[in-house]
DSSP file (Angstrom, degrees, kcal/mol; ACC not computed):
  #  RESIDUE AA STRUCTURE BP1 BP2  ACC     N-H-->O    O-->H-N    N-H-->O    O-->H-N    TCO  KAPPA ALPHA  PHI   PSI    X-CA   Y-CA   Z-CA
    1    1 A X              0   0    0      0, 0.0     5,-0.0     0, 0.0     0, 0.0   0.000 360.0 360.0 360.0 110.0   -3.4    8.4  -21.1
    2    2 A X    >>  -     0   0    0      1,-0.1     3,-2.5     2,-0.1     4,-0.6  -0.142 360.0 -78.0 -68.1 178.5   -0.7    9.1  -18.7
    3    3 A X  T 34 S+     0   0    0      1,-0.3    -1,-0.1     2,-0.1     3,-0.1   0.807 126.8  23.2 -41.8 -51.7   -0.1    8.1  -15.3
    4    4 A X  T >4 S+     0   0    0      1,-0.1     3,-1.5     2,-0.1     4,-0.4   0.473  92.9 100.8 -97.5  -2.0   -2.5   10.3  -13.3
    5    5 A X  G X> S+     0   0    0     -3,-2.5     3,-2.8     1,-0.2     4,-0.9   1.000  75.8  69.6 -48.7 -53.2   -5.4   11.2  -16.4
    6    6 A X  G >< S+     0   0    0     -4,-0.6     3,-0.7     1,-0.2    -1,-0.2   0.692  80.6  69.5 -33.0 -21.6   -7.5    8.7  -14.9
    7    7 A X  G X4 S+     0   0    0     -3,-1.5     3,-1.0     1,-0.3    -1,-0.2   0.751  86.5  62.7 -72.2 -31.9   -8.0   10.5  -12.3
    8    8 A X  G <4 S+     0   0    0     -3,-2.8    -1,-0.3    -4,-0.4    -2,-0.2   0.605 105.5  49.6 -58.1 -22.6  -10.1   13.1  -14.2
    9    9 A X  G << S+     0   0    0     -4,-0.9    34,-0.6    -3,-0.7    33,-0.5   0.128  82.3 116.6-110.3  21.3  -12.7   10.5  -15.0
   10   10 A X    X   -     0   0    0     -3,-1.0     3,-2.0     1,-0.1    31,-0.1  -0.784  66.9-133.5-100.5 140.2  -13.1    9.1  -11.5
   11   11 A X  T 3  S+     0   0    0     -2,-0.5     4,-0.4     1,-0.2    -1,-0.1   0.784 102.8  61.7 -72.7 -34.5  -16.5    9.6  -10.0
   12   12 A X  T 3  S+     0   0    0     25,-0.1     3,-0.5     2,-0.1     2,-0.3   0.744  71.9 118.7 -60.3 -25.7  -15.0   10.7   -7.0
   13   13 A X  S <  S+     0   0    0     -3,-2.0     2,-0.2     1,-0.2     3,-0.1  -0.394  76.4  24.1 -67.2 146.8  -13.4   13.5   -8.4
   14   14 A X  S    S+     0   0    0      1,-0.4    -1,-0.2    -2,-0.3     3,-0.2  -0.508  96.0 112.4  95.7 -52.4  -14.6   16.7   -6.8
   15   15 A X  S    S-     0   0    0     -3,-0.5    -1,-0.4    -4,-0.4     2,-0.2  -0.060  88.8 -85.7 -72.4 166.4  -15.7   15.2   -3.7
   16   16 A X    >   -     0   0    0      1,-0.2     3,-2.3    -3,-0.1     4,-0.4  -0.387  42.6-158.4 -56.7 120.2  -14.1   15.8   -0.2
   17   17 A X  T 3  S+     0   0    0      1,-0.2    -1,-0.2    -2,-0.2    -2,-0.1   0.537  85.0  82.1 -81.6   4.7  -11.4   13.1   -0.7
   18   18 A X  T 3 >S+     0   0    0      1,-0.2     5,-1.0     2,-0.1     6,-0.6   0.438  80.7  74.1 -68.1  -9.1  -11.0   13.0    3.1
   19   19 A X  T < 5S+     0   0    0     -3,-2.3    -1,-0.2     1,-0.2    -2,-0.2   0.819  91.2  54.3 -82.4 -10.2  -14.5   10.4    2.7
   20   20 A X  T   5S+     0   0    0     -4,-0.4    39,-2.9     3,-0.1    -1,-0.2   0.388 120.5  24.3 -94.0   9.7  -12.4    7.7    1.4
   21   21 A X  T >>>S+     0   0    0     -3,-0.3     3,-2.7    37,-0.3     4,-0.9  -0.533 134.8   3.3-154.1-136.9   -9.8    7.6    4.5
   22   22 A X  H 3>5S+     0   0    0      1,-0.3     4,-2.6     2,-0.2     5,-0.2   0.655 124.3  60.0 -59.3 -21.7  -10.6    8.8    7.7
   23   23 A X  H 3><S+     0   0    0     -5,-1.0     4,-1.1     2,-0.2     7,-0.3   0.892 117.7  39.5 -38.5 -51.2  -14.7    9.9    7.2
   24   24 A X  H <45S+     0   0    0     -3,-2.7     3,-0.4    -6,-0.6    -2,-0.2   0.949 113.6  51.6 -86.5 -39.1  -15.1    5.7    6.2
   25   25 A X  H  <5S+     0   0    0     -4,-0.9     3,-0.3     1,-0.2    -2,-0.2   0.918 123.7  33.4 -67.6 -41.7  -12.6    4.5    9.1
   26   26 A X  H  <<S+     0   0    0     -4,-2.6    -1,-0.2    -5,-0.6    -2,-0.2   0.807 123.4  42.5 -92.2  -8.9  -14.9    6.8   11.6
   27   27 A X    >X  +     0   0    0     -4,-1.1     2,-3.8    -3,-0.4     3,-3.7  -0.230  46.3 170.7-119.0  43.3  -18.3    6.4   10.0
   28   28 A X  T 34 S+     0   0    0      1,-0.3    -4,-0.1    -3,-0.3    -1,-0.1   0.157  76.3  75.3 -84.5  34.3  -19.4    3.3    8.9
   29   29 A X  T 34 S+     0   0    0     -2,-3.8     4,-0.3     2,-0.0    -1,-0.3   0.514 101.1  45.4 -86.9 -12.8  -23.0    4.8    8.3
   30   30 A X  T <> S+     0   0    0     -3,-3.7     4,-2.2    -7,-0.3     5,-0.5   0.542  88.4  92.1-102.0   6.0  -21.5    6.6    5.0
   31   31 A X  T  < S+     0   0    0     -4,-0.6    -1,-0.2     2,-0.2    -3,-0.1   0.514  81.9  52.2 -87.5  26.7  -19.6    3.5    3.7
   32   32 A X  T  > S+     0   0    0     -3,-0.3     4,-3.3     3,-0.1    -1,-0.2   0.754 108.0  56.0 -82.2 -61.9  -22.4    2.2    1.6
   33   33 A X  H  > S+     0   0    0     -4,-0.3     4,-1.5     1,-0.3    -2,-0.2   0.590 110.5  37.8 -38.9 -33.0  -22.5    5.5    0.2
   34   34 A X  H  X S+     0   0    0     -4,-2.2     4,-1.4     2,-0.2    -1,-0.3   0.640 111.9  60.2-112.9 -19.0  -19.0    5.7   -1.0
   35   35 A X  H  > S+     0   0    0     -5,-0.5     4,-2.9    -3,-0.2    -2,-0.2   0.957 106.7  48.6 -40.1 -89.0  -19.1    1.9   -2.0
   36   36 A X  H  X S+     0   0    0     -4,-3.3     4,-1.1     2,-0.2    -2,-0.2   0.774 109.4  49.9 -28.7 -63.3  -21.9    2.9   -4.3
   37   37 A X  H  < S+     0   0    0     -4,-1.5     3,-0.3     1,-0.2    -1,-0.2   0.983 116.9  45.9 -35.6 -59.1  -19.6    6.2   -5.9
   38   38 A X  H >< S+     0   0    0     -4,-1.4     3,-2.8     1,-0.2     6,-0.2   0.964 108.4  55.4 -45.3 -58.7  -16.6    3.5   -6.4
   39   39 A X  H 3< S+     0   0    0     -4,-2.9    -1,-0.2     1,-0.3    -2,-0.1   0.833 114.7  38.8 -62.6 -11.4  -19.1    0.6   -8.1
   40   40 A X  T 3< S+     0   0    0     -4,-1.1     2,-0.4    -3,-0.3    -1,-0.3   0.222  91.3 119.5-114.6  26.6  -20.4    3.2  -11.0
   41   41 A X    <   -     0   0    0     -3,-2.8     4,-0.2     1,-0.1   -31,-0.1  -0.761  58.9-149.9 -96.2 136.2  -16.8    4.7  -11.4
   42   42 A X  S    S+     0   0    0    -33,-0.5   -32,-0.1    -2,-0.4    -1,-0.1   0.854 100.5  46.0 -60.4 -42.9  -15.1    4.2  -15.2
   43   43 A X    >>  +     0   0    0    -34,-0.6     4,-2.2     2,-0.1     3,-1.0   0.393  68.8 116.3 -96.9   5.2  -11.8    4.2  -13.3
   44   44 A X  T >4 S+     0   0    0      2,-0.3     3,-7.3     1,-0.3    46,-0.1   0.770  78.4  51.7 -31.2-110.3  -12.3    1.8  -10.4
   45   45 A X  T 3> S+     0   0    0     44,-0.6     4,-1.7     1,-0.3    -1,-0.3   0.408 106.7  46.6 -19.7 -33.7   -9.6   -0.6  -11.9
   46   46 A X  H <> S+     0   0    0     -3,-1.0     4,-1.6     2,-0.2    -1,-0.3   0.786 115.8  45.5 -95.2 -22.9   -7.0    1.3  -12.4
   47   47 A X  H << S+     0   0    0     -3,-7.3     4,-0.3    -4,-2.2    -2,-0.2   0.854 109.5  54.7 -95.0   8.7   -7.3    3.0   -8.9
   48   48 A X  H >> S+     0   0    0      2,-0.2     4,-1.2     1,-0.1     3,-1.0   0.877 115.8  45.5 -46.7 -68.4   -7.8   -0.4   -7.4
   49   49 A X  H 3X S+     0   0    0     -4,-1.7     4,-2.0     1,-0.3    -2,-0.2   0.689 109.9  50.0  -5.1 -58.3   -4.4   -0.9   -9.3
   50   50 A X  H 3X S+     0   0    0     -4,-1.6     4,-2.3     2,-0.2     6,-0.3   0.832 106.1  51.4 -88.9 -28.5   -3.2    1.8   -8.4
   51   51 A X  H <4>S+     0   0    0     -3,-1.0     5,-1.3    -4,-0.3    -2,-0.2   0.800 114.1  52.4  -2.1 -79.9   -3.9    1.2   -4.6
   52   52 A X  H ><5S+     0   0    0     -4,-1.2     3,-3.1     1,-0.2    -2,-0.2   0.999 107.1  47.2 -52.1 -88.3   -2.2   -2.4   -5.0
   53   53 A X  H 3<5S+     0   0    0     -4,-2.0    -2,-0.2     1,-0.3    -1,-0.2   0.680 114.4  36.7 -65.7 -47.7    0.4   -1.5   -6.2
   54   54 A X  T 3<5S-     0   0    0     -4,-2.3    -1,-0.3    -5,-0.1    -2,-0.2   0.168 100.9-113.0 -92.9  21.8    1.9    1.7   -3.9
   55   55 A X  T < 5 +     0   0    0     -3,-3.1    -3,-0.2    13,-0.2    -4,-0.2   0.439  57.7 162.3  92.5  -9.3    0.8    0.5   -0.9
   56   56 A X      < -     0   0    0     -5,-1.3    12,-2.7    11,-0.3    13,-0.2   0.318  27.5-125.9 -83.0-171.1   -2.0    3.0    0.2
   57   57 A X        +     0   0    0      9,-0.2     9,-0.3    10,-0.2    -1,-0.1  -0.560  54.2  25.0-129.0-176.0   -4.6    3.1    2.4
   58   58 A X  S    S-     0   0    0      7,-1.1     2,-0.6    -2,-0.2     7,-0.5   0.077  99.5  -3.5  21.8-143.5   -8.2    3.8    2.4
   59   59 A X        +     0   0    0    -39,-2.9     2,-0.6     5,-0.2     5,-0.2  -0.463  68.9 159.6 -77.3  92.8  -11.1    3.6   -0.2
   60   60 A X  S    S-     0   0    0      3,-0.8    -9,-0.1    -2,-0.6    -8,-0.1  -0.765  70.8 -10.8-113.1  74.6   -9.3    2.6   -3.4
   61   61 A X  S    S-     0   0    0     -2,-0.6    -1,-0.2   -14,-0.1   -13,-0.1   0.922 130.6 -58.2  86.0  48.1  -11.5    0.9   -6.6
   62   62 A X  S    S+     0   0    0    -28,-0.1     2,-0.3    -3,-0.1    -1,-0.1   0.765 120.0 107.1  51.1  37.2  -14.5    0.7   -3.8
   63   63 A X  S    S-     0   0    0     -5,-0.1    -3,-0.8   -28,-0.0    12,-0.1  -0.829  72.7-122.0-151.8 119.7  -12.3   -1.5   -1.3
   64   64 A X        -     0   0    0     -2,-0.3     7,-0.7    10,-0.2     2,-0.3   0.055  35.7-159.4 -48.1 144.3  -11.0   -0.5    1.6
   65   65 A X  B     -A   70   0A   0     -7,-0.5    -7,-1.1     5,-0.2     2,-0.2  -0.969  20.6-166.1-129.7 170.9   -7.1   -0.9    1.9
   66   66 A X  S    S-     0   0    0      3,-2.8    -9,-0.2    -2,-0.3   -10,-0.1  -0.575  82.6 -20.5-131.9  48.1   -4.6   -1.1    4.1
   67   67 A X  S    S-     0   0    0     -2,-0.2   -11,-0.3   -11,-0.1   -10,-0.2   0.674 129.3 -53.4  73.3  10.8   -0.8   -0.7    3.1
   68   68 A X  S    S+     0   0    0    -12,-2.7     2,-0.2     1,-0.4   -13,-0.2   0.901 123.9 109.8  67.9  36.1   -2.2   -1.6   -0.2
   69   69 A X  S    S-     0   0    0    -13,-0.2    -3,-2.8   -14,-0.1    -1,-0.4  -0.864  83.3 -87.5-132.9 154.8   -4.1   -5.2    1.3
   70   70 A X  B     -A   65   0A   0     -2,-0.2     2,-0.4    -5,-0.2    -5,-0.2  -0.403  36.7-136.9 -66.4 146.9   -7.8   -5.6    1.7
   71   71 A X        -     0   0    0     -7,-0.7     4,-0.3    -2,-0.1    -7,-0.2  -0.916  17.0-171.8 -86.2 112.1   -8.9   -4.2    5.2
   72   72 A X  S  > S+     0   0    0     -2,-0.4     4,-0.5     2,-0.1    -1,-0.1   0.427  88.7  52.0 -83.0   8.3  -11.6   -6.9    6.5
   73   73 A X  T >4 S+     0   0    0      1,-0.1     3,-0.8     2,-0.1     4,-0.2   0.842 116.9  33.9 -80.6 -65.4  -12.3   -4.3    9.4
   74   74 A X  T 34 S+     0   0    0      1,-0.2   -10,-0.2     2,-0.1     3,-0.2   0.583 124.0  52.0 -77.1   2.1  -12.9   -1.3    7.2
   75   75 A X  T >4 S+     0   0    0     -4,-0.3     3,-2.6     1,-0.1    -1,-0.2   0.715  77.0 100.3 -91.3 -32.3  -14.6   -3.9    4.5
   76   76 A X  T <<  +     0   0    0     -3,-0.8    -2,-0.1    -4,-0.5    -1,-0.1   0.578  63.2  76.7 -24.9 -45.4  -17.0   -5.7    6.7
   77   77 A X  T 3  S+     0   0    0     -4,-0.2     2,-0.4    -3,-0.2    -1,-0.3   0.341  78.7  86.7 -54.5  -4.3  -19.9   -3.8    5.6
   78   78 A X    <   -     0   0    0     -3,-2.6   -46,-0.0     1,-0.2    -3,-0.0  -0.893  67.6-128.6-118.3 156.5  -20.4   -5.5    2.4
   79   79 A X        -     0   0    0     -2,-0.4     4,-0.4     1,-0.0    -1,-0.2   0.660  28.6 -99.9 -60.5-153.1  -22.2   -8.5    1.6
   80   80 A X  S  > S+     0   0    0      2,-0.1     4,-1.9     3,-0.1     5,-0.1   0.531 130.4  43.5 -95.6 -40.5  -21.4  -11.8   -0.4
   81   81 A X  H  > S+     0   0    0      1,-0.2     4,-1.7     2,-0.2     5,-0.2   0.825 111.5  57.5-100.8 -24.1  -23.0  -10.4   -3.3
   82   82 A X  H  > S+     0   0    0      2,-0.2     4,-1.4     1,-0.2    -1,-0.2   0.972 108.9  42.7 -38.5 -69.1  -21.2   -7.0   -2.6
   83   83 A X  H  >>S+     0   0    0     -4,-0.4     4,-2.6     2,-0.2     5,-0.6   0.882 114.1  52.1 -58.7 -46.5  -17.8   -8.5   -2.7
   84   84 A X  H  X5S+     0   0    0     -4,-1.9     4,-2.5     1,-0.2    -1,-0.2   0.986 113.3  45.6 -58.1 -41.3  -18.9  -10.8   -6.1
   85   85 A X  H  X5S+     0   0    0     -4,-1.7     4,-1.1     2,-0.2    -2,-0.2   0.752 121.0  41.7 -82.5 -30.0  -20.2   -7.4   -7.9
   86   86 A X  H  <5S+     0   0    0     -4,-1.4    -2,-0.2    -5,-0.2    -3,-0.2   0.984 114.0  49.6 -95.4 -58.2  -16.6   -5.4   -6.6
   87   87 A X  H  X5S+     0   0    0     -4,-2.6     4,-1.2     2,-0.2     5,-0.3   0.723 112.3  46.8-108.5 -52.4  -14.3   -8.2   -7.3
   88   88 A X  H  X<S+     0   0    0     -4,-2.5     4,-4.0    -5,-0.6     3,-0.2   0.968 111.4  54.2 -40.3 -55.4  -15.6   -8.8  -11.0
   89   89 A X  H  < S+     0   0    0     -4,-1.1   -44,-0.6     1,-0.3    -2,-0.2   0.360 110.0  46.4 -66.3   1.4  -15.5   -5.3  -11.6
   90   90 A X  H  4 S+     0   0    0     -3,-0.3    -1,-0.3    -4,-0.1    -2,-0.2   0.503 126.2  19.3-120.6 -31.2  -12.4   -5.1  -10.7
   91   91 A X  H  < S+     0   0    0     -4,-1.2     2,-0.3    -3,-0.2    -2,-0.2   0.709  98.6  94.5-137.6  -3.6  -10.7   -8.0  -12.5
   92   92 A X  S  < S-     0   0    0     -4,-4.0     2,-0.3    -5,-0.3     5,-0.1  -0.817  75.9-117.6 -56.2 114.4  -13.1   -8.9  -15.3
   93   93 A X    >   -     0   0    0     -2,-0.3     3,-1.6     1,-0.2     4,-0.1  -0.593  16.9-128.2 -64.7 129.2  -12.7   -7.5  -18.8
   94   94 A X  T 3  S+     0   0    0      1,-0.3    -1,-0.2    -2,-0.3    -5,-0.0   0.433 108.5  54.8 -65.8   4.1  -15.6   -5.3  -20.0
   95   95 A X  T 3  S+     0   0    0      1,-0.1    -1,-0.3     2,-0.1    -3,-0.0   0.945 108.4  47.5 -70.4 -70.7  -15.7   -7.4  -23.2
   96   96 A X    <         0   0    0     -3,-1.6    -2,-0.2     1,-0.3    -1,-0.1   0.100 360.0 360.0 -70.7 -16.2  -16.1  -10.5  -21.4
   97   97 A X              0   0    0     -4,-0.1    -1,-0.3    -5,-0.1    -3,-0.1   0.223 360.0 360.0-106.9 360.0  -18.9   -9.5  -18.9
């Protein structure tokens, strides 16, 4: 897979990609909703990854970023058990789970 294929398998593809930046910074009635796309996405890790690594901002692997750090403003909306279920899924290997 090269650098950008993942992108073709991301659950997000199609949708307006303006909901993952300023639509979740202004709306925090849809950011369950776009939590939820990210947590059933194939490619979460690698665009978590990908997130991390070039610095961006907004909705990235179902966690808000910032300059490519978690946002606790735009993150706030998830739980305890939110964060455990995102934070596995994100750095747990699918063998291992």
């Amino acid at each position: 897979m090269n650098r950008n294929e993942w992108k073709d398998e991301a659950s997000c593809l199609g949708l307006e990609t303006n909901l993952f930046f300023d639509e979740y910074e202004d709306n925090e009635e849809i950011r369950p909703a776009i939590d939820k796309i990210c947590s059933g996405c194939p490619v979460a890790k690698q665009c978590f990854a990908v997130g991390i690594s070039q610095k961006e901002w907004g909705v990235w692997g179902g966690i808000y970023l910032e300059k490519g750090k978690v946002s606790r403003e735009f993150n706030r909306t998830k739980t305890k058990s939110d964060w455990a279920q995102t934070w596995t899924s994100l750095t747990m290997n699918k063998e291992t789970e």
